[in-house]
C-alpha positions as CSV (number, residue, x, y, z in Angstrom):
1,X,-51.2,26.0,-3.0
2,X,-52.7,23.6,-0.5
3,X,-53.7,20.0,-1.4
4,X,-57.4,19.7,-3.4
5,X,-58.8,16.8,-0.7
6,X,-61.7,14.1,-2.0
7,X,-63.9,15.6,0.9
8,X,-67.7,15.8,1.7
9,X,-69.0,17.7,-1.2
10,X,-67.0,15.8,-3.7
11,X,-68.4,13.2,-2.4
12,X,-71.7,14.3,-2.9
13,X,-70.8,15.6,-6.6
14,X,-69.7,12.0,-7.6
15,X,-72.9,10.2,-6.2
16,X,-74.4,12.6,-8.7
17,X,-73.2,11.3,-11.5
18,X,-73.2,7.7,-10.1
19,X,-77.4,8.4,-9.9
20,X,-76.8,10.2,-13.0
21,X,-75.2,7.3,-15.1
22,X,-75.3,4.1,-13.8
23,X,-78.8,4.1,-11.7
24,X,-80.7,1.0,-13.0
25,X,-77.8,-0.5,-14.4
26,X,-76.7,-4.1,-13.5
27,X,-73.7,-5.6,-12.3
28,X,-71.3,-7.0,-14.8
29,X,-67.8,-6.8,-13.7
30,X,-66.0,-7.0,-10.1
31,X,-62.3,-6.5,-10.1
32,X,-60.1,-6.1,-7.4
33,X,-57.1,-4.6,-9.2
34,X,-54.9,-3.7,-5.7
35,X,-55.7,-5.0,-1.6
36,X,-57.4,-1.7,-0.6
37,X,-59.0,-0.9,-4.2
38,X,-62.4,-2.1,-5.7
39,X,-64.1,-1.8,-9.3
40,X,-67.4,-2.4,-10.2
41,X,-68.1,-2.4,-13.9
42,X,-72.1,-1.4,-14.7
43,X,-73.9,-1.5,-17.3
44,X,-76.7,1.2,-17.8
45,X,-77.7,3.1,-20.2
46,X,-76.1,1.1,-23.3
47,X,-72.3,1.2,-22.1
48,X,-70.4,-0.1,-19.3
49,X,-69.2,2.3,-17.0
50,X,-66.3,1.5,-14.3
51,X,-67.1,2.7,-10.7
52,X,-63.8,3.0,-8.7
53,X,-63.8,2.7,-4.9
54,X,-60.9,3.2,-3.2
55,X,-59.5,3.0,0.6
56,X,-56.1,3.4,0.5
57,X,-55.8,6.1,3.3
58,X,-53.6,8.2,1.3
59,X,-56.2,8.6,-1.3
60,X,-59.7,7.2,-0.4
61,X,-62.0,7.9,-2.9
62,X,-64.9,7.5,-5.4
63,X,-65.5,8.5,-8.9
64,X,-66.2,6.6,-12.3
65,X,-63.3,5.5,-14.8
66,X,-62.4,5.4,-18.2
67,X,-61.9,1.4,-18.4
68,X,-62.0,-1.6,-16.1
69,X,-58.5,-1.8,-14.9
70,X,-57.1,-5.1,-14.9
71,X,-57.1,-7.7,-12.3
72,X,-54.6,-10.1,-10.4
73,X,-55.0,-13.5,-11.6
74,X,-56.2,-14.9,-8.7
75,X,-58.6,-12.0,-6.9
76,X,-59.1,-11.6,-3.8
77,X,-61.5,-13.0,-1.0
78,X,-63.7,-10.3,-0.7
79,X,-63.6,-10.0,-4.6
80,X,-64.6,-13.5,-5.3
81,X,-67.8,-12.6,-2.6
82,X,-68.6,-9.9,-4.0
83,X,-68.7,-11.4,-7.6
84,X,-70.7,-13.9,-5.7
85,X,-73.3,-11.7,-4.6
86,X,-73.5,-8.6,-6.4
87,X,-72.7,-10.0,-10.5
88,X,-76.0,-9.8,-12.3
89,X,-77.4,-7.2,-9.5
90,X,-79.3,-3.8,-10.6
91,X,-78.3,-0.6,-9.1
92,X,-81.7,0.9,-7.5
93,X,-80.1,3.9,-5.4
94,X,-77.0,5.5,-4.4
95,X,-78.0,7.0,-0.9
96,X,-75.5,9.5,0.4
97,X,-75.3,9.3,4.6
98,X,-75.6,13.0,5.6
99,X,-73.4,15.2,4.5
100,X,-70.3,13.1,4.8
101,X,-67.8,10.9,3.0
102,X,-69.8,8.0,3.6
103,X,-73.2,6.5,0.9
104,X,-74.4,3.5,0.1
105,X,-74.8,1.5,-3.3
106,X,-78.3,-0.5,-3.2
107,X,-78.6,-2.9,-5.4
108,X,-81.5,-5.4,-6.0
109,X,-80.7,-9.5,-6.3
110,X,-82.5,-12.0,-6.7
111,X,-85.6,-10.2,-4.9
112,X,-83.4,-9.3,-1.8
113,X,-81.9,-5.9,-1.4
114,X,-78.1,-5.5,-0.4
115,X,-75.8,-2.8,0.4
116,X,-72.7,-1.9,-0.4
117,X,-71.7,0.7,2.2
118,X,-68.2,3.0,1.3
119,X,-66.6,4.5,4.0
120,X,-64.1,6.7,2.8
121,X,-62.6,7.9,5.9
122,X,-59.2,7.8,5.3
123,X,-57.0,5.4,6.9
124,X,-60.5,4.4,8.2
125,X,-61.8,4.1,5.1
126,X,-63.8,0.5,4.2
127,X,-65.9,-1.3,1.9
128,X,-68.8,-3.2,3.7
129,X,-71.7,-5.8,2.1
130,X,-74.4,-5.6,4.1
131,X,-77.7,-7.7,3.8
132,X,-81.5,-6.3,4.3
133,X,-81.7,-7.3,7.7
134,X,-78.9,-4.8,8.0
135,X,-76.4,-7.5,8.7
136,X,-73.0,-7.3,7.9
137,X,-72.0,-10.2,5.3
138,X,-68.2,-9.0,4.5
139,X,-66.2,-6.0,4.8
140,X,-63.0,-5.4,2.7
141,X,-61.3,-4.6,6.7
142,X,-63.0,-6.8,8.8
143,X,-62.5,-4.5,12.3
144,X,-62.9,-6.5,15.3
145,X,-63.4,-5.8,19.2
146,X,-59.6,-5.4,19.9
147,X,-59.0,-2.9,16.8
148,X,-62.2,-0.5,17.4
149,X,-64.1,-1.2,20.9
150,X,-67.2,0.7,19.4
151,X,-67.2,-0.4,16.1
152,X,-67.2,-3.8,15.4
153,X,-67.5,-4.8,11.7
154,X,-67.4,-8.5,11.0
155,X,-69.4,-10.9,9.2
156,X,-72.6,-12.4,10.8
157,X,-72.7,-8.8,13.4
158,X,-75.0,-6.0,12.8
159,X,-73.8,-3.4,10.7
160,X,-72.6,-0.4,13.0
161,X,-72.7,3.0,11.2
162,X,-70.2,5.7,11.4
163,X,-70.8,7.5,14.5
164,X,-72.2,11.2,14.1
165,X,-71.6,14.3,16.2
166,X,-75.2,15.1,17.0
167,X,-74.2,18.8,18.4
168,X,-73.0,19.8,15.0
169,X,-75.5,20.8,12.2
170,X,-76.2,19.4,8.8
171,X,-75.3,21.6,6.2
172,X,-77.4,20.5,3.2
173,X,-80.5,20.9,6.1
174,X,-80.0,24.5,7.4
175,X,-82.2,26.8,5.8
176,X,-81.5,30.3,4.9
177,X,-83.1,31.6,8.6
178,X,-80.9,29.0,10.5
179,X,-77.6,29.7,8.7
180,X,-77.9,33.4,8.6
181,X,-79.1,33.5,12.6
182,X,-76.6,30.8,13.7
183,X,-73.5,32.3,11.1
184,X,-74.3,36.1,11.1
185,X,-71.4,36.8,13.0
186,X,-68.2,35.2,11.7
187,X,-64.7,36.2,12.9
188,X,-63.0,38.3,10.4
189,X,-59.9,36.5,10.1
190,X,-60.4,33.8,7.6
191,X,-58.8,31.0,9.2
192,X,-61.0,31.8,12.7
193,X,-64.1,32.1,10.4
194,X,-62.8,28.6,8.9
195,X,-62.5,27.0,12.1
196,X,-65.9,27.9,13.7
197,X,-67.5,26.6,10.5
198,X,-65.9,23.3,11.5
199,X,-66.8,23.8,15.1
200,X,-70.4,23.9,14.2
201,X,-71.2,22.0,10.9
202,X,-70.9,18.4,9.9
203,X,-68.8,16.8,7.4
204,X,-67.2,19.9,5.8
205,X,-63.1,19.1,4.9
206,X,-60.3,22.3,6.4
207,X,-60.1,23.1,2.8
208,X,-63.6,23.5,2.3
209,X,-64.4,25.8,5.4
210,X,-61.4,27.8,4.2
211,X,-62.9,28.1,0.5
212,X,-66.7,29.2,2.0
213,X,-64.8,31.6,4.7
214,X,-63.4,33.0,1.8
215,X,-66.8,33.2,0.0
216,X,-68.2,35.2,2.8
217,X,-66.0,37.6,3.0
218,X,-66.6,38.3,-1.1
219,X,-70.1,38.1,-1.3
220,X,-71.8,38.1,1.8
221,X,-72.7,35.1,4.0
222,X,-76.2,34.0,2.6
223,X,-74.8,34.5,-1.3
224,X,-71.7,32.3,-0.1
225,X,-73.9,29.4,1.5
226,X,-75.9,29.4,-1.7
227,X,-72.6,29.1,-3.9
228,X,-71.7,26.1,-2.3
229,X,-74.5,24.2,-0.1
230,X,-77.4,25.3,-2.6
231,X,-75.3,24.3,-5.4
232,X,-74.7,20.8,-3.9
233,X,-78.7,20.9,-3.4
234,X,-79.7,21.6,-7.0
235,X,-76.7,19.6,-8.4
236,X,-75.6,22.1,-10.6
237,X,-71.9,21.3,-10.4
238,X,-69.1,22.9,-11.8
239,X,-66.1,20.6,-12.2
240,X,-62.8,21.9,-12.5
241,X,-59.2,20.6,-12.6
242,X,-56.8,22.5,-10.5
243,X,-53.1,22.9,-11.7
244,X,-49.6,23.3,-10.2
245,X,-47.3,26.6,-11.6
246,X,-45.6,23.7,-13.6
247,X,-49.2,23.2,-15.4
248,X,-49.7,19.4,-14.2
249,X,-52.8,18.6,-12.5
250,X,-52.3,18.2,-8.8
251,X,-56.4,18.2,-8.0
252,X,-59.9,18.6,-9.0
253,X,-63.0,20.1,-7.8
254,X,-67.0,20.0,-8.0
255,X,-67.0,24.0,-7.7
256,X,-64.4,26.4,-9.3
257,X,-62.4,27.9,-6.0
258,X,-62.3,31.3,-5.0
259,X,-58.5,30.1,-3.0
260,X,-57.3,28.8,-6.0
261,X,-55.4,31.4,-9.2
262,X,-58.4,31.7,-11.9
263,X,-55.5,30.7,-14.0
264,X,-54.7,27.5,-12.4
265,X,-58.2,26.4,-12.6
266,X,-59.8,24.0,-16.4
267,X,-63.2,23.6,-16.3
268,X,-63.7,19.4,-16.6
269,X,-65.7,17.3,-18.9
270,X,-67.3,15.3,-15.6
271,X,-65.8,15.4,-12.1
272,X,-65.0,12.1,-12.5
273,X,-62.5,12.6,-15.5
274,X,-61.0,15.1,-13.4
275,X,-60.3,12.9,-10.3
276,X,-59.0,10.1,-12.5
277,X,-56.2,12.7,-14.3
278,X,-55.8,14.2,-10.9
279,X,-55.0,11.0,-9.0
280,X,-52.8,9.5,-12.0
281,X,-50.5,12.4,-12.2
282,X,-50.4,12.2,-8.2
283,X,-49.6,8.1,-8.4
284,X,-46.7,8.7,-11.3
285,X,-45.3,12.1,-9.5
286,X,-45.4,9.6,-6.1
287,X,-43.7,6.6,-8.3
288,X,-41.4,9.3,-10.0
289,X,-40.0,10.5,-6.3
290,X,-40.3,6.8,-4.9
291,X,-37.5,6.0,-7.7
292,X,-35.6,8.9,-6.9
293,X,-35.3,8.4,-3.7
294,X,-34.7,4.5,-4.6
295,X,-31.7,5.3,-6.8
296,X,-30.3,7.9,-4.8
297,X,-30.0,5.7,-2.0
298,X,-28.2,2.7,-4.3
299,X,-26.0,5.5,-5.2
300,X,-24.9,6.8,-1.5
301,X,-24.5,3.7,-0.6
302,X,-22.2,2.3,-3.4
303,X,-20.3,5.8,-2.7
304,X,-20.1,4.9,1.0
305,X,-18.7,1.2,0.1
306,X,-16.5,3.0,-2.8
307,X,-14.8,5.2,-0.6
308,X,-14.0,2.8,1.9
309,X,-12.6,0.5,-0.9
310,X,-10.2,3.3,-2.2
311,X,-8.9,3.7,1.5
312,X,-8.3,0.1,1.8
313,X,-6.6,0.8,-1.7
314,X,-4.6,3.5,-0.7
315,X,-3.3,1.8,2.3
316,X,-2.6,-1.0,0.3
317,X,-0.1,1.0,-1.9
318,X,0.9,2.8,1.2
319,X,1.9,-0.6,2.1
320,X,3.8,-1.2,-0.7
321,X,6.0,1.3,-0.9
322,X,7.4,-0.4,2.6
323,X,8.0,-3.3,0.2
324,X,12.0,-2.7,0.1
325,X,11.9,-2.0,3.8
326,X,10.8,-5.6,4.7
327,X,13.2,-6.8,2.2
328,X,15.8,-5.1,3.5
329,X,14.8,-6.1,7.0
330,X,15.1,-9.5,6.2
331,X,18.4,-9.5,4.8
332,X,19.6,-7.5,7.4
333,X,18.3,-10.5,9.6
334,X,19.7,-13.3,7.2
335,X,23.3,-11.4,7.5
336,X,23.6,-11.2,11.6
337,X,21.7,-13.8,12.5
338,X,24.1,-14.5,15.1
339,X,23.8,-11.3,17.0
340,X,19.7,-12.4,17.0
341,X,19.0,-13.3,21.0
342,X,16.8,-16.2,21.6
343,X,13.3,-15.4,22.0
344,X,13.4,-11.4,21.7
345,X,11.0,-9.4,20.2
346,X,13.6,-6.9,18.4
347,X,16.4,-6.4,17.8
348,X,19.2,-3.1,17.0
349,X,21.4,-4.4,13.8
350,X,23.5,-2.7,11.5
351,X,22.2,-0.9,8.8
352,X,24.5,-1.4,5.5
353,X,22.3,0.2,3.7
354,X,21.8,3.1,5.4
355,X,24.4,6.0,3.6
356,X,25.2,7.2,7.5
357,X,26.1,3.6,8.5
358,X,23.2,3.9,11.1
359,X,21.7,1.2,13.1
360,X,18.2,-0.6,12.8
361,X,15.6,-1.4,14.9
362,X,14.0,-4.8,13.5
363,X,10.5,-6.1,15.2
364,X,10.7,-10.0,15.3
365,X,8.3,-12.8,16.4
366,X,9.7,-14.3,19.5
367,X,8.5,-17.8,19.0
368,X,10.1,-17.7,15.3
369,X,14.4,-18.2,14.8
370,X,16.3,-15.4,12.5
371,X,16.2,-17.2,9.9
372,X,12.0,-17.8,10.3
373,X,11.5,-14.7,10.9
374,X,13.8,-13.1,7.8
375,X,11.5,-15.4,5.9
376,X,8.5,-13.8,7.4
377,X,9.7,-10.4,6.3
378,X,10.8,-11.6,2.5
379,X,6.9,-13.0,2.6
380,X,5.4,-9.4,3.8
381,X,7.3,-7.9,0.9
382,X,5.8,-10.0,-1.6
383,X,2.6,-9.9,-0.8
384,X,2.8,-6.0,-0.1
385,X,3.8,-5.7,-3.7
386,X,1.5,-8.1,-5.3
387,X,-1.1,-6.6,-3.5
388,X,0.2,-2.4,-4.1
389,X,0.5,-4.1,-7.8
390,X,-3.3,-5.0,-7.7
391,X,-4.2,-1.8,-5.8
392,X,-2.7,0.4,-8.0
393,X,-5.1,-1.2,-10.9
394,X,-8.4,-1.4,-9.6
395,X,-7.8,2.6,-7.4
396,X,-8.2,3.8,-10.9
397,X,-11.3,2.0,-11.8
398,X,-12.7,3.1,-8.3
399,X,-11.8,6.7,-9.1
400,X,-13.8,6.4,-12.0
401,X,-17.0,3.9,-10.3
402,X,-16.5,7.4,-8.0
403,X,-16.7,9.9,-10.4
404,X,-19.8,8.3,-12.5
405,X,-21.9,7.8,-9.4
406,X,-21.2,11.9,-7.8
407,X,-22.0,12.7,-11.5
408,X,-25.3,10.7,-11.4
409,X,-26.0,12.2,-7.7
410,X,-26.0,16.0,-9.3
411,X,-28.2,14.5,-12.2
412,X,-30.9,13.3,-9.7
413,X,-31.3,16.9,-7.9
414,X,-31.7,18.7,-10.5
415,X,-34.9,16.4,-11.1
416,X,-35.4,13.9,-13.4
417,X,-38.5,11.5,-15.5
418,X,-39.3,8.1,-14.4
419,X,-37.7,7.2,-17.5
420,X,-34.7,9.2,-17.0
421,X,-33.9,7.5,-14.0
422,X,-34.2,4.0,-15.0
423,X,-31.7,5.3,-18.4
424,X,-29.8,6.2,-15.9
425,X,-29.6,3.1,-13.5
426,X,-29.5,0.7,-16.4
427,X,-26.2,3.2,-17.6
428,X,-24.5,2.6,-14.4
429,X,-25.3,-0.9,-13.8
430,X,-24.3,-1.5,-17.7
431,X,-20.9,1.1,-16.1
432,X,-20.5,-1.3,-13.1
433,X,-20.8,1.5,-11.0
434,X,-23.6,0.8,-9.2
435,X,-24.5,-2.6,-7.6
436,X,-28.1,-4.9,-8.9
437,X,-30.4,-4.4,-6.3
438,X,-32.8,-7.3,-6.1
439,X,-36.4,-6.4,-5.5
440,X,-38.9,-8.7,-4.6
441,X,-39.1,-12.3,-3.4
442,X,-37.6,-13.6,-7.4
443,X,-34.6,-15.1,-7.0
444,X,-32.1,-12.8,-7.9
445,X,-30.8,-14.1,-11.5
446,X,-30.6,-10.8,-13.3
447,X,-27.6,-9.9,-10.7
448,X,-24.7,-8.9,-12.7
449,X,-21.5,-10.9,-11.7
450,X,-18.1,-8.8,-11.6
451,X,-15.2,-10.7,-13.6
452,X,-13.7,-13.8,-13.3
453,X,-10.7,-12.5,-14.2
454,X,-9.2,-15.6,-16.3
455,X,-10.2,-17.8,-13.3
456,X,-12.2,-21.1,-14.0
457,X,-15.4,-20.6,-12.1
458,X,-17.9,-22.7,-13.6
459,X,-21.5,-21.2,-13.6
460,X,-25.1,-23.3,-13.5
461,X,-28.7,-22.4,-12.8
462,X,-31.4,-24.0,-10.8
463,X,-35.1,-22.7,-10.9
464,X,-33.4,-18.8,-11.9
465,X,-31.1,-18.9,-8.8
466,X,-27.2,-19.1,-9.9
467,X,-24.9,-21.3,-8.9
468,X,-21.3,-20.9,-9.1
469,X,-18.3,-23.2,-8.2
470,X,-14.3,-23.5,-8.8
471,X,-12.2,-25.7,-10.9
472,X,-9.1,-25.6,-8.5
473,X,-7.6,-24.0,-5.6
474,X,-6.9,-20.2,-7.5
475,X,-10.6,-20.6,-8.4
476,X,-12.0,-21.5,-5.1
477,X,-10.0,-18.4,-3.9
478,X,-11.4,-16.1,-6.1
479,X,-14.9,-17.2,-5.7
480,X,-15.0,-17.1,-2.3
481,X,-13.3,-13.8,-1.7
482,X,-13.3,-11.5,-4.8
483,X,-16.7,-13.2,-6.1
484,X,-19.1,-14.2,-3.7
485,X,-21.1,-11.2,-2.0
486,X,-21.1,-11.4,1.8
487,X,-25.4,-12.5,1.8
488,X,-24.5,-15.4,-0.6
489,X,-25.0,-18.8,0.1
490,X,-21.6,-20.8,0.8
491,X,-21.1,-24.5,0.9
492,X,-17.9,-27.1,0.7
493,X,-17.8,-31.0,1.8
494,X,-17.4,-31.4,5.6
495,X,-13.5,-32.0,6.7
496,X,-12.3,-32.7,2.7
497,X,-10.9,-31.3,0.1
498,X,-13.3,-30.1,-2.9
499,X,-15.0,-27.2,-5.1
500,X,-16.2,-23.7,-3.0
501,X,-19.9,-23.7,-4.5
502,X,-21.7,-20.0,-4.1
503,X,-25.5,-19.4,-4.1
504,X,-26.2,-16.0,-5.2
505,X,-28.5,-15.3,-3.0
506,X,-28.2,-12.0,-1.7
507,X,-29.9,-12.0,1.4
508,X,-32.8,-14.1,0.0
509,X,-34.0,-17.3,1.4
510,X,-33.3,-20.0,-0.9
511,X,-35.3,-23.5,-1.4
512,X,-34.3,-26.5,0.2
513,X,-34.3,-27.7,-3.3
514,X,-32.0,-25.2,-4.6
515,X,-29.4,-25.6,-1.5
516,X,-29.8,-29.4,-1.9
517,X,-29.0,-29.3,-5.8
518,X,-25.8,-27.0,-5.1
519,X,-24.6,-29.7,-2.0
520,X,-24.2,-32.2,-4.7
521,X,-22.1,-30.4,-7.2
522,X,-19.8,-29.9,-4.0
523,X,-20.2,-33.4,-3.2
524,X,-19.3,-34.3,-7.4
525,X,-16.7,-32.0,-7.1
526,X,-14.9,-33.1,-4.0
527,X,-12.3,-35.7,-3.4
528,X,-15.3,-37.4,-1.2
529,X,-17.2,-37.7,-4.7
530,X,-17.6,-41.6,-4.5
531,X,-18.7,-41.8,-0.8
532,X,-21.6,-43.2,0.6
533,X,-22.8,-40.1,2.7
534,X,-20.7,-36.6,2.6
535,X,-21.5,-33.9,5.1
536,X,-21.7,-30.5,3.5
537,X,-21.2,-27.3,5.5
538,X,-23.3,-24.5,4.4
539,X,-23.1,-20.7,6.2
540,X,-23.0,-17.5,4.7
541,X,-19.9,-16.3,2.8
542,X,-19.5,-13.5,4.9
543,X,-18.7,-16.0,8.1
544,X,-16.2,-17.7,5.8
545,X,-12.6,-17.0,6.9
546,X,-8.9,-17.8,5.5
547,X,-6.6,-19.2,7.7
548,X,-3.2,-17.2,7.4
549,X,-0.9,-19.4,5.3
């Protein structure tokens, strides 16, 4: 089904009601409840009616609302001059210009008359207060020379009207004579019919040449023109809602639509009603994707830094298993120490505990004496087990981080709610499997912090950002390598001994304030504590390296 667009004549159908409703009515309310979006809240007729005006290029558009949505706390410049200028002022026309997506709001103040011009162009879509003398005072997109040559819109210039293709006809100003003379002979093929219509009238959208092309073919060219253009002239609109095969509400309509299933089509209350449901189930299917897509990406990407983890892992018990070799190696070393030449690099030994009585080949540090380098051997056995021992541990808690997030993969293409998917991140945040994302320019307090594991990190806040340092050597350690994320914050006294302090800042810029405040709990917690002046160095923990031993 293709997209239901806010085009010309819905345009036309909502300055109908505008006239309709709020004609005569005064100013009572501005709001400015998003950077591209405008809401004027007027009075008339014993009620206050909400007139949206949007310019988000996505979904420019018009139409009244059900309530004045609510502001940010402090609005915006062009709200607060608009507030200035227009609060307390009387509607006295809504003037459509041609048969476009483009009218005026008039409204009377103080004696002077002002217009509020909407432009709803897509992404050139704009808002534009313009005074009597046809002056521009503000425009919600002030264009200047270097962004549009022709049309310059800033305060204190003339206001320059959308430019109009003079060679192409008005539609609402054909009469019967000049439509039937100048459209008597249409292609037969829809879509060619379609595209001549374009060629030769102004303002109407694809979808709407498509939809009278269509209206031809059924009924006859003059019968067709009067179904839609005599329609728009006598204002006796039809207003539907037009719905997906799933039953939502994907659009809405002045006419009902001859390219649209019968059975897909509600007749609406008001063609405003319709574009507010419309455009509220297209902004929560948008948000509902946009989350989607959000969590599917935390997910591939934990699985990426998962899998690479239970490589590391593997190797690690790989290693392991070599433990008894480098034991072996080393007492091998230890027992013929005197068959060792000077400075070699191997060496061929007897291997007692090989069953055949074979020989081994032994790779040895040059610089390093037999006994050295048997040490260096007993050394790579212990740490290969310690860390096969440690391996072995957290491979199965991978396996499962692995398992939970594929499982939550096939979950998300199937489809899911808004409110399915934020059960199921909170699920595998509260799992561990997934990693806190921070969003926004907050500092990122909410993170969750993976275990200690018995170690004594002490943890402190400042302004929502944490802080986290080490009680002793095994501590520091741990922060710094099995804590600490590679974007956080990293500081320690200059050339001295003392607490590793972590800033969890993921990325984030912190304030001065906040790096300051963590600098002294280093300083307190260094052996430098009672000095005058202690340098602290503070990088990134991901350019912090252990020196081997």
């Amino acid at each position: 089904m293709a997209e239901i667009p806010f085009d010309s004549l819905t345009a036309r159908a909502v300055l109908a009601e505008v006239n309709a409703r709020l004609l005569g009515g005064h100013v009572q309310r501005v709001v400015q409840p998003a950077p591209l979006e405008l809401v004027l809240g007027i009075y008339a007729r014993g009620a206050q009616s909400p007139l949206l005006l949007s310019c988000e290029a996505e979904s420019a558009r018009a139409h009244l609302l059900a309530e004045v949505p609510r502001g940010p706390a402090q609005p915006p410049a062009f709200c607060m001059l608009l507030r200035k200028h227009l609060e307390g002022a009387r509607l006295v026309e809504a003037v459509p210009h041609g048969f476009d997506r483009v009218f005026s709001l008039v409204f009377s103040a103080d004696g002077a008359l002002l217009r509020l011009v909407v432009e709803l162009s897509g992404r050139h879509s704009n808002l534009v207060l313009v005074s009597q003398e046809g002056i521009v005072v503000d425009a919600l997109k002030r264009i200047s020379h270097r962004l549009n040559r022709v049309r310059e819109t800033l305060p204190g210039r003339p206001y320059p009207p959308p430019p109009v293709d003079e060679r192409k006809a008005d539609p609402m100003n054909l009469t019967l004579e000049e439509v039937l003379s100048q459209f008597g002979r249409l292609p037969e093929d829809q879509e060619a019919a379609g595209r001549e219509l374009r060629s030769c009238l102004r303002g109407p959208s694809p979808f709407l040449a498509r939809e009278l092309a269509e209206r031809i073919a059924l009924h006859g060219l003059a019968e067709a023109w009067d179904q839609v253009f005599g329609t728009a002239q006598r204002e006796d609109w039809q207003p539907v809602t037009v719905l997906d095969a799933a039953g939502s509400i994907r659009g809405a309509y002045p006419l009902r639509l001859v390219s649209v299933p019968a059975h897909l089509q509600r007749e609406a209350k008001s063609l405003s009603s319709a574009l507010e449901a419309a455009y509220r189930n297209e902004k929560e299917r948008a948000d509902r994707e946009a989350s989607v897509r959000r969590l599917r990406s935390e997910i591939q990407r934990d699985l990426k830094a998962l899998r690479r983890q239970r490589e590391e892992l593997v190797r690690a018990i790989a290693e392991g298993e070599r433990a008894e070799e480098y034991r072996q190696s080393g007492e091998l070393l230890l027992a013929n120490a005197r068959l060792v030449a000077a400075e070699s690099s191997s060496v061929c030994l007897p291997d007692f505990y090989s069953t055949d009585g074979g020989a081994r080949e032994i790779a040895l540090d040059p610089s390093l004496s037999p006994s050295q380098n048997a040490e260096r051997y007993f050394r790579r056995a212990r740490r290969a087990e310690a860390a096969a021992q440690r391996a072995g541990t957290l491979l199965e808690r991978v396996e499962e981080q692995l398992n939970a997030l594929a499982g939550a993969l096939d979950a998300l293409e199937v489809g899911a709610s808004s409110e399915q998917v934020e059960q199921l991140r909170r699920a595998l945040l509260e799992e561990g499997a997934l990693r806190q994302t921070q969003i926004g320019g907050a500092p990122p307090a909410a993170v969750a912090l993976p275990s200690f594991g018995g170690k004594k990190i002490r943890r402190t806040e400042r302004d929502g950002w944490i802080i986290l340092y080490g009680e002793n050597a095994e501590a520091n350690d741990y922060l710094t390598r099995r804590v600490a994320a590679p974007d956080d914050l990293w500081l320690h006294v200059r050339a001295g001994s003392g607490a590793h302090v972590v800033i969890r800042a993921q990325g984030k810029e912190v304030p001065r304030h906040v790096v300051e405040h963590a600098a002294a709990i280093a300083v307190r917690n260094s052996a430098s504590r009672h000095a005058s002046v202690t340098p602290v160095a503070v990088t990134l923990r991901k350019y912090v390296r252990r020196p081997r031993g």
